[in-house]
RODO-2510 file (C-alpha; in nm, 4 decimals, decimal comma):
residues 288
     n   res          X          Y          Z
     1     x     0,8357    -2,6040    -0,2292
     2     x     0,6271    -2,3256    -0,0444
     3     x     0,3223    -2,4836    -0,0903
     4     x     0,2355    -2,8934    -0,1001
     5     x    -0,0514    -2,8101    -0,3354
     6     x     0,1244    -2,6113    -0,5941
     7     x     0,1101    -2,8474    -0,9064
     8     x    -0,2515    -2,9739    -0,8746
     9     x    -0,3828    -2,5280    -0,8065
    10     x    -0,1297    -2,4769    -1,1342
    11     x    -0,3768    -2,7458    -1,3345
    12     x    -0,6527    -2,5639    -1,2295
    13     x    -0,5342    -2,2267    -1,2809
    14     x    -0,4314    -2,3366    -1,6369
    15     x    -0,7539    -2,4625    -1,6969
    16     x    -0,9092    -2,1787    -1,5876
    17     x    -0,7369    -1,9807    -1,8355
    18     x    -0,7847    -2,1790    -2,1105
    19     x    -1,1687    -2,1946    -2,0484
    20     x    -1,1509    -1,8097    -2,0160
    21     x    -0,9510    -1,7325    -2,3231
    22     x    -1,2157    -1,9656    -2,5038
    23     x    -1,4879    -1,7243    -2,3598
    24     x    -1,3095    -1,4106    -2,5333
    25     x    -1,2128    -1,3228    -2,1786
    26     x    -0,8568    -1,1337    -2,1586
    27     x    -0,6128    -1,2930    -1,9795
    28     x    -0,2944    -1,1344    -1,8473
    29     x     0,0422    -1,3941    -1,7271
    30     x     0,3064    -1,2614    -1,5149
    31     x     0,5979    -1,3816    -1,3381
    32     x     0,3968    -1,4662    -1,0244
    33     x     0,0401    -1,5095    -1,1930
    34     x    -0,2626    -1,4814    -1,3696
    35     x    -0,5335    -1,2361    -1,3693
    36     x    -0,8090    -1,2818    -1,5606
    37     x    -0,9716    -0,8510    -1,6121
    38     x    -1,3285    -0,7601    -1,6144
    39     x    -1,4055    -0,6158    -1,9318
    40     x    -1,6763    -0,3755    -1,7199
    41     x    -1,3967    -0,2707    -1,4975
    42     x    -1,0848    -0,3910    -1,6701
    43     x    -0,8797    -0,1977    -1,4259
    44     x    -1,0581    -0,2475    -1,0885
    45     x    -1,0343    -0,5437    -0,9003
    46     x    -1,1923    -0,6480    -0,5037
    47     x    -0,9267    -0,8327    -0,2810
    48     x    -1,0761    -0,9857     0,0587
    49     x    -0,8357    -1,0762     0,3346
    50     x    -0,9498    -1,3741     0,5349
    51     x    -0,7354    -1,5458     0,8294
    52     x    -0,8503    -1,7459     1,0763
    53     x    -0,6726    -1,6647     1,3720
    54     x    -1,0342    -1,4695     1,5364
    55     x    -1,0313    -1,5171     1,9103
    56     x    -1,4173    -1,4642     1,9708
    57     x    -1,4992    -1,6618     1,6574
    58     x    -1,2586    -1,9815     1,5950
    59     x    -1,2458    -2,0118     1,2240
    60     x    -1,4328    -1,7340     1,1097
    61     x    -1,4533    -1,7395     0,7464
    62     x    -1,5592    -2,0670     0,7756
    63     x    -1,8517    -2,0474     0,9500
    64     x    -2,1699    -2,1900     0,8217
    65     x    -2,4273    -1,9119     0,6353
    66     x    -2,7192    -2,1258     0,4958
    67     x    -2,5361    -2,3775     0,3273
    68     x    -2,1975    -2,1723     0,2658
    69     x    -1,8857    -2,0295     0,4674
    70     x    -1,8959    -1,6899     0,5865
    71     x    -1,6325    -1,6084     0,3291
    72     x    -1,7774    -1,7202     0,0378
    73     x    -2,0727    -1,5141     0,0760
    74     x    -1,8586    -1,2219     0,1291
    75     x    -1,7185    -1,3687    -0,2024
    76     x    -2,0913    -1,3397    -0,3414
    77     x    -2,1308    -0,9871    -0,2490
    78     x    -1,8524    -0,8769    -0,3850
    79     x    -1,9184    -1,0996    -0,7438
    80     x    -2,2599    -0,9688    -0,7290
    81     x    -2,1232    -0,5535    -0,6948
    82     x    -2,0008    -0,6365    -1,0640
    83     x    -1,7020    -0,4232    -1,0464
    84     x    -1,4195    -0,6175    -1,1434
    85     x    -1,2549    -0,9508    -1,0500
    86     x    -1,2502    -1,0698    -0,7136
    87     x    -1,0286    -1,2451    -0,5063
    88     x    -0,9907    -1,3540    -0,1370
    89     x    -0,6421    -1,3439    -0,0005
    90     x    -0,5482    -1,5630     0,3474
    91     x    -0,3153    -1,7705     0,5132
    92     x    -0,5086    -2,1025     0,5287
    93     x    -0,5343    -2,3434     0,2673
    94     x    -0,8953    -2,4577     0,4386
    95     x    -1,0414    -2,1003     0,3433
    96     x    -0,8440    -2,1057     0,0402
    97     x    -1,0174    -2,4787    -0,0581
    98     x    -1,3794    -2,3288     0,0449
    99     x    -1,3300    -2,0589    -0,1691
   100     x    -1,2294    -2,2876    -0,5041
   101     x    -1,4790    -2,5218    -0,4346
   102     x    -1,7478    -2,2402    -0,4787
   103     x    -1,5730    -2,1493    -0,8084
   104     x    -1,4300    -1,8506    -0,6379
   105     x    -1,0063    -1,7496    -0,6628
   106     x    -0,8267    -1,7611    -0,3343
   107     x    -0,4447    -1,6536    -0,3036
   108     x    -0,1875    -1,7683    -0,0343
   109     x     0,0046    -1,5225     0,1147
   110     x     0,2054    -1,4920     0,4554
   111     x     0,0547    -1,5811     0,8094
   112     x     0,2523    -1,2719     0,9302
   113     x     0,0728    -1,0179     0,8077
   114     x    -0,0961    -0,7598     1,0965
   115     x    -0,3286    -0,5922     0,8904
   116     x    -0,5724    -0,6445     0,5965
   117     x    -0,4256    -0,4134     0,3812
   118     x    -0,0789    -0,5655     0,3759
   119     x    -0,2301    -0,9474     0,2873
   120     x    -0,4029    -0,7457    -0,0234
   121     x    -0,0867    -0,5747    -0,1119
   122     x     0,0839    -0,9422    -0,1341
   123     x    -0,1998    -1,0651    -0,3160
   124     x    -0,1925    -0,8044    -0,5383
   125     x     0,1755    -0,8167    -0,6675
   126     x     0,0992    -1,1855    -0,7107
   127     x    -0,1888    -1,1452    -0,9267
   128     x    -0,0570    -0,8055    -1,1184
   129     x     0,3085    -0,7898    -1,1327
   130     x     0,2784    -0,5766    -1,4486
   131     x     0,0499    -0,2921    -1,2562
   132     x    -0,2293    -0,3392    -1,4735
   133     x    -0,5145    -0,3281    -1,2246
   134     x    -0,5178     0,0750    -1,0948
   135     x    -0,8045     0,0515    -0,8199
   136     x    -0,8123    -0,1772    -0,5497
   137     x    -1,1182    -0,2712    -0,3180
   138     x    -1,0762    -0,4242     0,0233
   139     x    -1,3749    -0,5881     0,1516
   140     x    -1,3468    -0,7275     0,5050
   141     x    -1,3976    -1,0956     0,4779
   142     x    -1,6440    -1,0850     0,7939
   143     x    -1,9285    -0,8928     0,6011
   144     x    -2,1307    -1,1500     0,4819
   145     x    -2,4614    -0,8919     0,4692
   146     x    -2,2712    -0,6035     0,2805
   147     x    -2,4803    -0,4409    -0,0320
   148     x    -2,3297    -0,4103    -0,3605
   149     x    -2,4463    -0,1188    -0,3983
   150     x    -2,2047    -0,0055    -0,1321
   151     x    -1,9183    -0,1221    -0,2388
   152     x    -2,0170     0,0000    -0,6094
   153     x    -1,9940     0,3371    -0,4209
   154     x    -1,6784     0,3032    -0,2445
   155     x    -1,5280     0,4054    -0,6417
   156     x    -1,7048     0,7504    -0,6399
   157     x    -1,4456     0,9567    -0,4746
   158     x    -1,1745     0,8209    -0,6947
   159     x    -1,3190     1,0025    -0,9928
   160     x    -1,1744     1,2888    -0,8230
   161     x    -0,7450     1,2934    -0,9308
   162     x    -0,6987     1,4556    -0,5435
   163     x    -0,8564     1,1848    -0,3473
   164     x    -0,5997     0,8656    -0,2938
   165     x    -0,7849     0,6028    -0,0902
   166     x    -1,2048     0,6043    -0,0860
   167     x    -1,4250     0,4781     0,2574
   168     x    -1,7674     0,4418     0,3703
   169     x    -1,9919     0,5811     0,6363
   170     x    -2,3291     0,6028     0,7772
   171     x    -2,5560     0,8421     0,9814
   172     x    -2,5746     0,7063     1,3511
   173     x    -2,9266     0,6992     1,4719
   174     x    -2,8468     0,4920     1,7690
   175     x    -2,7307     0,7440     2,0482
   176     x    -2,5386     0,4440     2,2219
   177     x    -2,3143     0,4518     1,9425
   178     x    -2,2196     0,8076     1,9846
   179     x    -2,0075     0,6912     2,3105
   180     x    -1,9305     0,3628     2,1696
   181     x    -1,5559     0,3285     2,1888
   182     x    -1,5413     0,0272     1,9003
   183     x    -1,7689     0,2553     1,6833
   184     x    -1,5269     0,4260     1,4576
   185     x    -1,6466     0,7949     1,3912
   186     x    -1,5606     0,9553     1,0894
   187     x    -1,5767     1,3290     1,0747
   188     x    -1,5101     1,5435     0,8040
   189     x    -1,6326     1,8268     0,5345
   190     x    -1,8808     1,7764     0,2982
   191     x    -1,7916     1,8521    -0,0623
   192     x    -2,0631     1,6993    -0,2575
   193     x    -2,4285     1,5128    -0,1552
   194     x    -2,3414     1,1886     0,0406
   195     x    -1,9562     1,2162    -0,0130
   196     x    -1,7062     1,3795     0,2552
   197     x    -1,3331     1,4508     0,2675
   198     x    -1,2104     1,3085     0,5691
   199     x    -1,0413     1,5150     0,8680
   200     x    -0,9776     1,2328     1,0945
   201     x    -1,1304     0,9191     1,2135
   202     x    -1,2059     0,8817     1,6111
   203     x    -1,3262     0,6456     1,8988
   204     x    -1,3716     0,9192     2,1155
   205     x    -1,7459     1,0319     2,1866
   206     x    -1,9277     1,2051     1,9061
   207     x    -2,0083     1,5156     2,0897
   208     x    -2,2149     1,8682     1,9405
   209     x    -2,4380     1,8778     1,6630
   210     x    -2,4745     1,5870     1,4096
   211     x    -2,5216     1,4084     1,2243
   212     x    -2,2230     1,2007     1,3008
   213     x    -2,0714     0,9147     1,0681
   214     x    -2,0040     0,5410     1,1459
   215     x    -1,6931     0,4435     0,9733
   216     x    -1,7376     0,1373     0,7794
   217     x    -1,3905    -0,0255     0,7016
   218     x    -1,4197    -0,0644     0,3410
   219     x    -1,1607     0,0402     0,1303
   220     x    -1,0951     0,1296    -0,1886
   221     x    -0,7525     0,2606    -0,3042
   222     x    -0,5212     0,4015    -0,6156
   223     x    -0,2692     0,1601    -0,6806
   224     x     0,0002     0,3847    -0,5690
   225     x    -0,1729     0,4998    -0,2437
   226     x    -0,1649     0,1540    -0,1559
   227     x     0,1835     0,1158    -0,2579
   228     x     0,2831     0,4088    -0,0693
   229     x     0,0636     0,3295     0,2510
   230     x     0,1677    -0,0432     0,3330
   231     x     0,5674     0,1339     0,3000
   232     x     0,4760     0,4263     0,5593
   233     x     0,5541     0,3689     0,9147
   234     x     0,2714     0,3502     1,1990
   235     x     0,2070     0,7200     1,2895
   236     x     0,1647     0,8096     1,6488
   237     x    -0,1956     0,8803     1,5955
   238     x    -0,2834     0,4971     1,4147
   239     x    -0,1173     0,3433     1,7324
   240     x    -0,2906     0,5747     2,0184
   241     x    -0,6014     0,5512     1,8214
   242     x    -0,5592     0,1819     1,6730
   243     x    -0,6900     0,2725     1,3512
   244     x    -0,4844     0,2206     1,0723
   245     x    -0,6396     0,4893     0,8323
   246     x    -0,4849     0,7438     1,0240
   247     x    -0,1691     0,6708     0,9003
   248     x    -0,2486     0,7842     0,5301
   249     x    -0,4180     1,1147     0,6940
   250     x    -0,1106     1,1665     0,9134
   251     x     0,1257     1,1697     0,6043
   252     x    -0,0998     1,3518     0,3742
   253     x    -0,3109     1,1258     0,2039
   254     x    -0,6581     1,2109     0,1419
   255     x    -0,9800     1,0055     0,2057
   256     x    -1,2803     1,0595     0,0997
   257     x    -1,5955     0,8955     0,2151
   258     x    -1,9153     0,8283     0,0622
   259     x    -2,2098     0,8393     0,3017
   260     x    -2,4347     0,5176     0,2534
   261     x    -2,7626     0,4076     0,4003
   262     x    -2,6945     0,1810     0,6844
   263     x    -2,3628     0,0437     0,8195
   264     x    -2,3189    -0,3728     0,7520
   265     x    -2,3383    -0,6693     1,0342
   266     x    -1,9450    -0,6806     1,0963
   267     x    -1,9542    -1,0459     1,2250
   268     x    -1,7300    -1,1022     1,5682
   269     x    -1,9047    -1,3168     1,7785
   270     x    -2,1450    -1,6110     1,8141
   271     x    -2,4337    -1,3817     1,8604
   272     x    -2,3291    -1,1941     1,5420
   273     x    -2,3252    -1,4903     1,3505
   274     x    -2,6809    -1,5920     1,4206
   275     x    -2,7773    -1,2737     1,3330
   276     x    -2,6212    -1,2507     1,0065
   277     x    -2,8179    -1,6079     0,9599
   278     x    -3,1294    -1,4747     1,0472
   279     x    -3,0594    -1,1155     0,7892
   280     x    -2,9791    -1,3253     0,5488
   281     x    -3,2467    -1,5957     0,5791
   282     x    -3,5004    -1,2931     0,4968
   283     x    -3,3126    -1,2106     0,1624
   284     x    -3,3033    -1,5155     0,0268
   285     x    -3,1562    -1,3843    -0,3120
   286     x    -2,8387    -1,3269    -0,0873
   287     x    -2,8043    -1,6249     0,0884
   288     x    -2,7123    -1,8353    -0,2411
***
């Protein structure tokens, strides 16, 4: 058996479908699972990968946020963006317990995984086999302070049929950033107010005019541009660079980014998490 716990989750998953179906709620079975669709966003669902193998912050998604783990008010963020169901993917059955006991869905999937977008892709199959869902949204699981409103706009760009896989991005104002090596720079064109296709993304100092663009590693992709992406090989570019998005620009994939007001407390460190305490402490609507 792969998991200890796999009879007493299958008596609560079937309980949770049968308490859905009595709410009119349409509920799809497959092979490996059950997802339950949004009938807002029937076709959309938000996947958050969550391990716990952080260096500078032992148990990350775990860590206390006024009364809840770190992850589950990710989870909140993401519930509260209303645009489909969402589930957090990891490798621990601690996160994955958090997460049920605060009514949320958590899926197990492999400890081996080196990236965020590969535990989705698991997580996905395992929750879809038939392909239903068609838009995917990865949410770190360290962004406790993240607006729905931003990850509402993540979708934007798919509207357009040429764009595969959608980002954010936000104006730096800080000029320490601009020769920040672990601020991501995103530079592109501009095709529409507040939304820009993607050239390339960059550690290297944002030199010349502005404004310049702090990558924000949200993601939201086509079904088949995930498919295709986790298949692809590293590029030379995504290793020299470490940034796994150029992979999909080095074999043709295009990303478009929508430009949003501020870029969300990414928490790494003690220090970060007592500051996403105190953010959150002054919004107390989000700290539920």
């Amino acid at each position: 058996m792969r998991y200890r716990f796999a009879l007493p989750l299958a008596t609560r998953i079937s309980a949770a479908i049968r308490c859905l179906s009595a709410l009119g709620e349409p509920v799809f079975q497959g092979a490996k699972g059950y997802l339950a669709m949004s009938k807002a966003h029937p076709k959309t669902i938000i996947l958050i990968p969550a391990r716990m193998a952080s260096t500078r912050l032992p148990g990350k998604p775990l860590a206390d946020i006024h009364g809840l783990p770190m992850i589950v008010q990710v989870l909140r963020r993401a519930q509260e963006a209303h645009i489909g169901d969402v589930i957090v993917a990891t490798d621990s059955e601690a996160v994955q317990a958090a997460v049920e006991k605060a009514g949320g869905r958590a899926v197990m999937t492999s400890s081996l995984h080196l990236s965020g977008s590969d535990r989705i892709y698991e997580a996905l199959d395992a929750v879809d086999p038939e392909g239903r869902v068609e838009t995917i949204v990865n949410v770190q699981g360290d962004l406790p302070t993240i607006p729905a409103a931003d990850i509402r706009a993540s979708l934007t760009p798919l509207t357009d049929p040429a764009v595969d896989i959608a980002t954010l991005a936000a104006v730096i104002h800080d000029p320490a950033e601009l020769i920040n090596p672990n601020v991501v720079k995103a530079r592109g064109t501009l095709v529409s107010p507040g939304r820009m296709h993607a050239t390339t993304f960059t550690r290297a100092n944002a030199i010349g005019p502005g404004p310049h663009y702090h990558h924000i590693g949200l993601y939201a992709y086509r079904r088949s541009a995930l498919e295709r992406f986790v298949k692809l090989p590293p590029s030379q570019n995504e290793q020299r660079e470490r940034l796994e998005q150029l992979r999909a620009l080095d074999n043709g994939m295009r990303i478009d980014v929508m430009i949003v007001g501020g870029v969300p407390l990414g928490v790494d460190t003690p220090e970060d998490l007592e500051k996403a305490r105190r953010m959150l402490s002054s919004s107390p609507g989000l700290s539920r």
